[in-house]
C-alpha positions in Angstrom: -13.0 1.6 10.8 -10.2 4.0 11.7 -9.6 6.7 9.3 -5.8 5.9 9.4 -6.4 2.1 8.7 -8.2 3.0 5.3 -5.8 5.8 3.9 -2.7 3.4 5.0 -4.5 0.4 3.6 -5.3 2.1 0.7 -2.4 3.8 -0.4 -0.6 0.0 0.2 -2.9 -1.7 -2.1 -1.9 0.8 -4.6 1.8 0.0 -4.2 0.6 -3.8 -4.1 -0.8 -3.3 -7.4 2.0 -1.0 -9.1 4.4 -4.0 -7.9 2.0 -6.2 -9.8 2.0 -5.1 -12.9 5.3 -4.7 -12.5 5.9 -8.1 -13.2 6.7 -11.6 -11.9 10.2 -10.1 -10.5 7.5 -8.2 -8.1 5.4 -10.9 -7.1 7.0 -11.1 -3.6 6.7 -7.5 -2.9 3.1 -7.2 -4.7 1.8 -10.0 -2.4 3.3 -8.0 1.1 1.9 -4.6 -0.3 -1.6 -6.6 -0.5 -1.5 -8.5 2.9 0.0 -5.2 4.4 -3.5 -3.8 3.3 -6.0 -6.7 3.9 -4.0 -6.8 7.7 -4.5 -3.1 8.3 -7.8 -2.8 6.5 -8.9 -5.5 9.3 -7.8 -4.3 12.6 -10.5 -3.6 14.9 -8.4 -0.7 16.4 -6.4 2.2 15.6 -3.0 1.0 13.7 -1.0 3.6 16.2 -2.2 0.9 19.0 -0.5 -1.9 17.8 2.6 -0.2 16.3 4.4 1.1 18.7 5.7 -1.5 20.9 7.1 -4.0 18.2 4.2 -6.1 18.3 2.3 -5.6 15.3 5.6 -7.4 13.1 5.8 -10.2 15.2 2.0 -10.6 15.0 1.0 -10.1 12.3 4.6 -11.2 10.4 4.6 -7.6 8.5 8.2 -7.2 7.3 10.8 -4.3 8.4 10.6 -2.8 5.4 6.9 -2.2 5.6 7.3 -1.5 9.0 8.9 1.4 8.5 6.4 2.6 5.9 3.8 2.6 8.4 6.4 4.9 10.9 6.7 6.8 8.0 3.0 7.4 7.1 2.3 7.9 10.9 4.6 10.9 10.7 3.8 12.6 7.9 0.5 11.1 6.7 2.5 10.4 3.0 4.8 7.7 1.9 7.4 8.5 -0.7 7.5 5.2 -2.1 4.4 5.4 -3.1 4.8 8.9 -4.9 8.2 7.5 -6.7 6.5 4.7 -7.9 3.6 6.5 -9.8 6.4 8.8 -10.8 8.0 5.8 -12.6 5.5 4.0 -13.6 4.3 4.3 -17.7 0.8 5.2 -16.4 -0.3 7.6 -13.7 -2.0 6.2 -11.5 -3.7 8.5 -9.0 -3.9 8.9 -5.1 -6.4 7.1 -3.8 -8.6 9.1 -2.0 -9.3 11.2 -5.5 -12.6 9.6 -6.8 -11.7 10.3 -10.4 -8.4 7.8 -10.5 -7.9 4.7 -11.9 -7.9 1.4 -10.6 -5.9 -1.8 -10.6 -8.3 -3.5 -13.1 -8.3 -0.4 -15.0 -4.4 0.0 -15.4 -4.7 -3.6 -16.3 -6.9 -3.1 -19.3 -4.8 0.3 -20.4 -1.0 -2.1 -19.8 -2.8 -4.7 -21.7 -3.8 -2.6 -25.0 -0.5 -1.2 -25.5 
């Protein structure tokens, strides 16, 4: 797998799972964020293959909005949704390349408690 698949897929499962704990008023966004991830996660080639000439949407049915997270993340390997979410979020949940953060399940146990 391609190194940029994995951190992109990664980074939107996290938002997929921020979304869903969110709430059912995130549902639609939680479930994008996820298939975003399993789409990406999947590809046999490099995401910067499919992207570019307006394929990869029509495809794969990936939304504009998500679209341009990927353009985003291309260009400067970050996306600032995903850094305003944790920001806002009651619990900090932590990038996930660092081996010591949470995960969903675990945010799920902590939201649960309190």
């Amino acid at each position: 797998m391609y190194r940029v698949n994995k951190k992109l897929a990664e980074i939107f499962e996290a938002i997929g799972s921020i979304y869903e704990f969110k709430g059912p008023k995130e549902r639609f966004r939680s479930i994008a964020y996820h298939n975003a991830a399993r789409i990406i996660n999947d590809l046999p080639e490099d995401i910067r293959d499919h992207i570019q000439d307006g394929k990869f949407i029509k495809t794969y049915g990936i939304g504009k909005s998500i679209e341009e997270k990927i353009f985003e993340f291309l260009q400067t390997n970050q996306i600032s949704l995903f850094y305003d979410l944790q920001k806002r979020s009651s619990q900090r949940l932590s990038h996930p390349d660092e081996s010591s953060g949470i995960g969903a399940g675990d945010l799920k146990k902590i939201l649960l408690r309190s």
